[in-house]
N, C-alpha and C positions, 0 to 999 in steps of 0.2 A: 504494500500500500504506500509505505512510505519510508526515507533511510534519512539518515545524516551523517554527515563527515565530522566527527569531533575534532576540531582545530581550536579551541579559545585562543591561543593567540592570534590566528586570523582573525574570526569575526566576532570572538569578544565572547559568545553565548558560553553557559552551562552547559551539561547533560540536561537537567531539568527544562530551561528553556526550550531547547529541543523537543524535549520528550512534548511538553505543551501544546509547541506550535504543531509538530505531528499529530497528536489528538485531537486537538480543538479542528487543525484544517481537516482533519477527518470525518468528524462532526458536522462540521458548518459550511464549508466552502466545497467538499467532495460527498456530503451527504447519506453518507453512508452508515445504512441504518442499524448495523450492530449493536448487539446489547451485553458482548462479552469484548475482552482485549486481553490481547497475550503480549507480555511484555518480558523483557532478562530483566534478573532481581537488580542487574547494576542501576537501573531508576526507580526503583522502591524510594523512592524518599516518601516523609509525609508529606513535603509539598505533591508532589506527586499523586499520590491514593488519596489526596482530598481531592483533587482537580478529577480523579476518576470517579468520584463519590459524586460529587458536581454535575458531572454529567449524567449519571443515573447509568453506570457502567458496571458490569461484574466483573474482575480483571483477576488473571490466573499470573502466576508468575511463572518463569522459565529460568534456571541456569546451564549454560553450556560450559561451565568447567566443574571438576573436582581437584580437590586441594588433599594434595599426597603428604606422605608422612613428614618429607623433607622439607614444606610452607610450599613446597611449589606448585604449579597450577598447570592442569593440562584439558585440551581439547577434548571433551568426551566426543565416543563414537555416536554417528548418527544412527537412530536404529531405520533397520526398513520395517514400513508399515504396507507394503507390497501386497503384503500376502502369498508372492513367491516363495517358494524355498530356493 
């Protein structure tokens, strides 16, 4: 639906800012009438889950890493939902 390039030095914005403008223009200006949103936990802020609250959204959260014994952090696999074997 929608991405952004995290650069704050370039154009100054937050994660949250971001995360906003993608919601709200999903909302409002691309009209799209969902009533769930899938988001990564790295925009859980409370600003954030209020603005979903706001909009009368039910929002699931997503993480795509897991954090190994070492602090380090790795790329989980993507599962297939195929149905294939």
């Amino acid at each position: 639906m929608d991405y952004r390039i995290y650069a704050p030095d370039q154009d100054g914005k937050s994660k949250n800012d971001h995360f906003a403008e993608m919601v709200t223009n999903a909302v409002f200006a691309k009209k799209i009438k969902a009533k769930r949103i899938l988001f990564d936990s790295w925009y859980a802020s409370a600003e954030n889950l209020k603005l979903v609250h706001r909009l009368d959204l039910v929002f699931r959260q997503r993480r795509n890493t897991e954090k190994q014994s070492d602090g380090q952090f790795e790329q989980r696999k993507r599962l297939d939902t195929s149905g294939r074997d």
